[in-house]
N, C-alpha and C positions, 0 to 999 in steps of 0.2 A: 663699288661693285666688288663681290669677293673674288679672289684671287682661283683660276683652274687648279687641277691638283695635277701636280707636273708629273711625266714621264721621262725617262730616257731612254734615248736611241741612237745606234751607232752611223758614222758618216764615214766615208772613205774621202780623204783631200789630201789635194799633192801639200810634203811638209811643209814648201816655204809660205803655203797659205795659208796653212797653221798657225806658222812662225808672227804671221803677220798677222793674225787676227788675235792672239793671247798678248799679242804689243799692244795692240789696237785699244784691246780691252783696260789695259795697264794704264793708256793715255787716256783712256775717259773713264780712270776708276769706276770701274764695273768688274763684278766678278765676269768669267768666260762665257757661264750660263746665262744671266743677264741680258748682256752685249750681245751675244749672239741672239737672241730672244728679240731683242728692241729691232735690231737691224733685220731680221728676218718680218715682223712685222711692219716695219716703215717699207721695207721694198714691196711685199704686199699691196699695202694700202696705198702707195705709190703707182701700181702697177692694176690698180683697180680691180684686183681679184675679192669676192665676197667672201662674207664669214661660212657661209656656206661652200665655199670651194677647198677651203682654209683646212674645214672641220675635216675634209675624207682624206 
C-alpha cells in the first residue's frame, strides 16, 4: 500500500515528555517522526478508534 504524504503540525508537551519520547525514539531506533507515528497509531487501533475518526 503506498505511503500518505505526510504533514507537519505543531504540539505543545510538557519538556520532560519530550525528553522522554526522543530517548524512546533513540531506544527503538526510529527517527522521532516515525516513532511518534507508530505509537500514535497502535494507541488508536488499540483504543478502537476507526480510520474514519482518525481521518478528521
Amino acid at each position: 500500500m503506498p505511503e500518505s504524504p505526510k504533514r507537519q503540525f505543531s504540539v505543545y508537551l510538557p519538556t520532560e515528555l519530550i525528553r522522554r519520547v526522543k530517548h524512546a525514539s533513540v531506544d527503538a531506533d526510529e527517527s522521532l517522526s516515525s516513532f511518534v507515528e507508530r505509537v500514535l497509531e497502535d494507541h488508536l487501533r488499540r483504543s478502537g478508534a476507526t480510520s474514519e475518526e482518525r481521518s478528521r
